[in-house]
C-alpha positions as CSV (number, residue, x, y, z in Angstrom):
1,X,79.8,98.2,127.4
2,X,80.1,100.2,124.1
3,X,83.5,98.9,122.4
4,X,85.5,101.3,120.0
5,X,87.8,100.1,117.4
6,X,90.4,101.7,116.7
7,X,92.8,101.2,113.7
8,X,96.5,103.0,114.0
9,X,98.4,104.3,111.0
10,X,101.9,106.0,110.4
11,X,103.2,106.8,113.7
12,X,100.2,105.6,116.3
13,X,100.9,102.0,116.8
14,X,100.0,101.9,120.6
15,X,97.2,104.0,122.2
16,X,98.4,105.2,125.4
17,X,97.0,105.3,128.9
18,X,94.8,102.1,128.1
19,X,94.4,100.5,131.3
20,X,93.5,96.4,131.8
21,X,94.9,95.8,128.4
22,X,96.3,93.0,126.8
23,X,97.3,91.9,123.2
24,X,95.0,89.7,121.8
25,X,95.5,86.7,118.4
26,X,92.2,86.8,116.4
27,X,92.0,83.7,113.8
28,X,89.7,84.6,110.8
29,X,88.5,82.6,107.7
30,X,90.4,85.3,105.5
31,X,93.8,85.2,107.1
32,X,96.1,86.6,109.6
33,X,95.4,90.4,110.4
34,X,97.9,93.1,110.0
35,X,99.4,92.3,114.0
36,X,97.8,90.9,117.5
37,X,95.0,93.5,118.5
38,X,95.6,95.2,122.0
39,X,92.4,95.0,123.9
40,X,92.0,96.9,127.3
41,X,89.9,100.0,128.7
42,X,90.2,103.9,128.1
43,X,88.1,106.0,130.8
44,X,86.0,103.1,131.0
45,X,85.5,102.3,127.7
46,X,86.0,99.1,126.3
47,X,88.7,99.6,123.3
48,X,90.3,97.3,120.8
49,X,93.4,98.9,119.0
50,X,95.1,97.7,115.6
51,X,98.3,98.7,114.2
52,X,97.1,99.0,110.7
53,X,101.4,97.9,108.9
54,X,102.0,96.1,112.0
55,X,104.2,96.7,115.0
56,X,107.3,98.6,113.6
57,X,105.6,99.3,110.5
58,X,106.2,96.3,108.2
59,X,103.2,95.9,105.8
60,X,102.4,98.2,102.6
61,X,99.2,99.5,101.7
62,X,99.0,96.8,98.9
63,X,100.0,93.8,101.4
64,X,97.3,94.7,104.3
65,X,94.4,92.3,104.6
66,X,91.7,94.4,104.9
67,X,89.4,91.9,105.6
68,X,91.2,90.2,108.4
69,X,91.8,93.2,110.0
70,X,87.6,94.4,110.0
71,X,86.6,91.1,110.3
72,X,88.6,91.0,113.8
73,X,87.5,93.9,115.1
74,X,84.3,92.8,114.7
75,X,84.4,89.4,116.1
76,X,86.2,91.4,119.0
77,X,83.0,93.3,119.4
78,X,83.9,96.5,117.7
79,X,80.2,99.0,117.5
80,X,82.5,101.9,115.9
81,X,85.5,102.2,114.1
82,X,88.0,105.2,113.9
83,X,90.9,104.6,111.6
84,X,93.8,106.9,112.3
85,X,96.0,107.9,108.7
86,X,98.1,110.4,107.3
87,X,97.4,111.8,103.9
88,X,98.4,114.4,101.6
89,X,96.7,117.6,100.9
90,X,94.8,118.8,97.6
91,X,93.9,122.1,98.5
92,X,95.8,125.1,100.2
93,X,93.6,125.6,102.7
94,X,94.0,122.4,104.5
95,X,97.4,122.7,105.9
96,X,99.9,120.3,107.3
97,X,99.1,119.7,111.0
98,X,95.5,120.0,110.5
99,X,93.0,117.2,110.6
100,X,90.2,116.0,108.1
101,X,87.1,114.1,108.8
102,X,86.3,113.2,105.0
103,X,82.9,111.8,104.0
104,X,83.7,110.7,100.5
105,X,86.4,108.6,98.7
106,X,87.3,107.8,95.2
107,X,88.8,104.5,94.4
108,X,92.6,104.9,92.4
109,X,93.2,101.3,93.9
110,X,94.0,98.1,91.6
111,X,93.0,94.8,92.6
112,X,92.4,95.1,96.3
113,X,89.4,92.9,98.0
114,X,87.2,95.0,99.6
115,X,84.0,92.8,100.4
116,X,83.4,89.7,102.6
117,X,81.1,88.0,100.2
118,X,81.5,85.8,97.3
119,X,82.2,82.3,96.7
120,X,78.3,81.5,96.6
121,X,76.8,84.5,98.4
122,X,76.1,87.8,97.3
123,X,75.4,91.6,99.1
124,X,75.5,94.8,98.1
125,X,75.3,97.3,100.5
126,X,74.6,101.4,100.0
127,X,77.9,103.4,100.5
128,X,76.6,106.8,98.8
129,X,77.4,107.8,102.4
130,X,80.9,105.8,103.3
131,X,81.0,107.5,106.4
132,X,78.6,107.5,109.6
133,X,77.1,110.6,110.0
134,X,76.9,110.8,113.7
135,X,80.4,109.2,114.3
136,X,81.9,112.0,111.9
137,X,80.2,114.8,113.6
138,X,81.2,113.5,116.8
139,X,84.9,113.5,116.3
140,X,84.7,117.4,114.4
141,X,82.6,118.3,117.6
142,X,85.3,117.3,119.5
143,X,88.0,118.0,117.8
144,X,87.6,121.5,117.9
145,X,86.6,121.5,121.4
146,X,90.6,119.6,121.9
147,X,91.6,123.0,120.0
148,X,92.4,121.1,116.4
149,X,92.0,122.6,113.5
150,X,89.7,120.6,111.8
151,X,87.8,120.3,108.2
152,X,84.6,118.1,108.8
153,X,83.3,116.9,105.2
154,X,85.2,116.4,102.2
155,X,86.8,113.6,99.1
156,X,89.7,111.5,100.1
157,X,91.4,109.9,97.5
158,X,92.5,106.7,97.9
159,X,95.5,105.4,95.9
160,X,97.5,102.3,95.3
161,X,101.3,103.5,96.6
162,X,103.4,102.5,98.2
163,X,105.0,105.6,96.1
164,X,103.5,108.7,96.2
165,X,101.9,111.1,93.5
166,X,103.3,111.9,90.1
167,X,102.8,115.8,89.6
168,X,100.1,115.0,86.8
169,X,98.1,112.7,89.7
170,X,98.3,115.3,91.7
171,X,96.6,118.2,89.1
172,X,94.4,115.5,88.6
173,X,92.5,114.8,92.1
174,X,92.6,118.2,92.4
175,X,90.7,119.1,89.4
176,X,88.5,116.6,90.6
177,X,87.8,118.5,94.0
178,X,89.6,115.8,96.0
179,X,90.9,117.4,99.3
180,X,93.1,115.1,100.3
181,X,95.4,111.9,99.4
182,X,96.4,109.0,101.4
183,X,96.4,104.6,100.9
184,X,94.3,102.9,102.7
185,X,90.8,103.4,104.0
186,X,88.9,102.9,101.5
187,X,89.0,99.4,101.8
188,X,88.2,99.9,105.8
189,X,85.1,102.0,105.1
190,X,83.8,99.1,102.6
191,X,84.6,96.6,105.0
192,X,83.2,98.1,108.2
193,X,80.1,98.6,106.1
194,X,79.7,95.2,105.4
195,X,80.3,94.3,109.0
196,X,77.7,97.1,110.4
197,X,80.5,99.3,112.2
198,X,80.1,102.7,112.4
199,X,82.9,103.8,110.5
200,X,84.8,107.7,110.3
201,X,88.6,108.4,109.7
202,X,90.8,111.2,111.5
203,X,93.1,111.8,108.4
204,X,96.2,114.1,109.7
205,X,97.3,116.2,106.9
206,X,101.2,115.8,107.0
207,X,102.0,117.5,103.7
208,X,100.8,119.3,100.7
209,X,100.8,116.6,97.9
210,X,103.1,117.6,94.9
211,X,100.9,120.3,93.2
212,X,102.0,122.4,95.6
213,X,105.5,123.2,94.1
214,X,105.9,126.1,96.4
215,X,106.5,124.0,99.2
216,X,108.5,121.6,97.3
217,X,107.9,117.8,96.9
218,X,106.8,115.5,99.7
219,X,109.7,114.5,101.9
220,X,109.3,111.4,103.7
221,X,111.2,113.3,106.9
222,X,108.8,116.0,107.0
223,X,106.1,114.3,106.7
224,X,107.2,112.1,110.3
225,X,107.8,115.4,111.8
226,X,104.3,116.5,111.5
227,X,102.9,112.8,112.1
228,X,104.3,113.2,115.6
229,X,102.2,116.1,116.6
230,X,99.1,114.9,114.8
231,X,99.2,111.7,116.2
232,X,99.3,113.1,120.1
233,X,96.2,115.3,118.8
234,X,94.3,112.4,117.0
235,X,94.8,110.3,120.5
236,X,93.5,113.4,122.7
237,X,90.6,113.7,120.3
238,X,89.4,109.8,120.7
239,X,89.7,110.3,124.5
240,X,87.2,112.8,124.4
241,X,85.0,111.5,121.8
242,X,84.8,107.9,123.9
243,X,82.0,109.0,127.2
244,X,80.1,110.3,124.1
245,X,79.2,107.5,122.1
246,X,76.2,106.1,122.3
247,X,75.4,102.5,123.9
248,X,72.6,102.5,121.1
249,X,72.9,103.0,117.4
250,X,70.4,104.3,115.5
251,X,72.0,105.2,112.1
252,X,71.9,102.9,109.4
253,X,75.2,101.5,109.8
254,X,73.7,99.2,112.0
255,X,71.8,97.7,109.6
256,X,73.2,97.9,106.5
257,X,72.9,94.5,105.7
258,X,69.5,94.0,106.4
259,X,68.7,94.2,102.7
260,X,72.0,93.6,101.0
261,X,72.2,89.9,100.6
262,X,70.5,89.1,97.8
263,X,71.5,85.1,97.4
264,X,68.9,82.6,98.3
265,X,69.5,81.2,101.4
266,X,69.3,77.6,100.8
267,X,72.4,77.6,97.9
268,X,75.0,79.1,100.2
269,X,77.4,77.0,101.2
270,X,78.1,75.6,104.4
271,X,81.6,76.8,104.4
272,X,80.6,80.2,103.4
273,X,77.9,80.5,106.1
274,X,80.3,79.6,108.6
275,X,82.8,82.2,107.4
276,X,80.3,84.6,107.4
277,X,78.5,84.1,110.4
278,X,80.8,86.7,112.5
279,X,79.9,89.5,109.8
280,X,76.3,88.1,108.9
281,X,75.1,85.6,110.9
282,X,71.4,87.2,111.7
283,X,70.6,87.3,108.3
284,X,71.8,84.3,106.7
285,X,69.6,81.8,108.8
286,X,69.8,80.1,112.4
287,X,72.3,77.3,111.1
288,X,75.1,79.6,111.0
289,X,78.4,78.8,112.7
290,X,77.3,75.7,113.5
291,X,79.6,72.8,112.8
């Protein structure tokens, strides 16, 4: 059976209608994940749902453990990966209510971990292309056909927060061509990478970011107003998207480490291997996870 992850931000911490489900503890070498992950069935589809700040919403950006969280999903059997998050928008034309499906980030982050390797081994994996193709064109396909308004393609930044944008930011990322604005997924799409998941985010534009003086400055009420509707809309959008994903991946998600680890074999540690074997096992030899 094909399993979707699926990780919850601002305002989705539940998906609804799953049926056989049950909240699951995942241990992991890197720490406790952001909450318990709730593991069930949609339309016959296996699905394992996070709460990206936890239930009730009690983890900043800064504080999540990325790694955990991916790291879980895969060891739960995650294929794909949709993370749910609201963000700001750069350009007029995306409007609050509407949905994104960006294929590009930019880093404004300080400090955060977003691999699984070090400590002995080393990988480096492409990410030209953060997102998977095919999972990103799947969810615009249907996403229009759930009668969203959807942009499919373009550059989300990803800032530190928890605050939002100065004015000057703002100008900024747009000068860049950034379309929109929001503080976590970055790290996700690194992550999932790493761990072979086929990775896309349905980012639910819940305001114009502060360039946009006309409609004055971001307003943490608004903004939950909008969340509301777009979160309904992002849950009706995975519902249709899950008879259509494939039992078999052929994109290079599925492989993207084949090539990345670079370390000789024999001088990574034992520890390491072990930590690893969940993400990398297959290609870091046949004593993995033993012991």
């Amino acid at each position: 059976m094909t399993t979707l992850g699926v990780i919850g931000g601002s305002g989705l911490y539940q998906m609804s209608d799953m049926q056989h489900g049950e909240w699951v503890s995942v241990d992991t070498p890197f720490g406790a994940p952001s909450d318990d992950y709730f593991v069930g069935e949609l339309d016959g589809v296996r699905v394992v749902f996070l709460p990206r700040h936890g239930r009730g919403h009690r983890i900043l950006p800064s504080e999540l453990n990325f790694r955990a969280n991916i790291y879980g999903m895969k060891k739960l059997g995650a294929e794909y990966l949709i993370a749910v998050s609201a963000v700001g928008s750069l350009k007029k034309e995306i409007a609050p209510g509407e949905i994104v499906i960006p294929d590009q980030f930019i880093d404004r982050t300080f400090g955060r971990t977003g691999t699984f390797f070090g400590r002995g081994v080393v990988a480096h994996v492409a990410f030209a292309d953060p997102v998977c193709s095919v999972l990103g064109k799947l969810l615009a396909e249907v996403g229009r056909e759930s009668g969203a308004t959807i942009h499919h393609g373009g550059t989300y930044i990803c800032m530190e927060g928890p605050q939002f944008s100065t004015r000057a930011e703002s100008f900024l990322y747009r000068s860049w061509g950034a379309d929109i604005i929001g503080m976590t997924n970055l790290q996700e799409a690194k992550l999932a990478r790493e761990a072979e998941l086929c990775f896309a985010t349905l980012a639910l534009a819940t305001d114009y970011d502060c360039w946009n003086t006309e409609h004055g400055d971001v307003v943490i009420e608004d903004i939950l107003a909008i969340l509301g509707k777009n979160v309904a809309t992002a849950q009706a959008i995975i519902r249709r998207a899950l008879p259509r994903l494939s039992t078999v991946r052929t994109c290079p998600c599925a492989s993207a480490l084949r090539d990345a680890i670079i370390t000789d074999r024999s001088m990574i540690p034992a520890q390491v291997k072990q930590d690893l074997h969940v993400i990398a096992g297959r290609y870091l030899g046949e004593e993995e996870g033993k012991g």
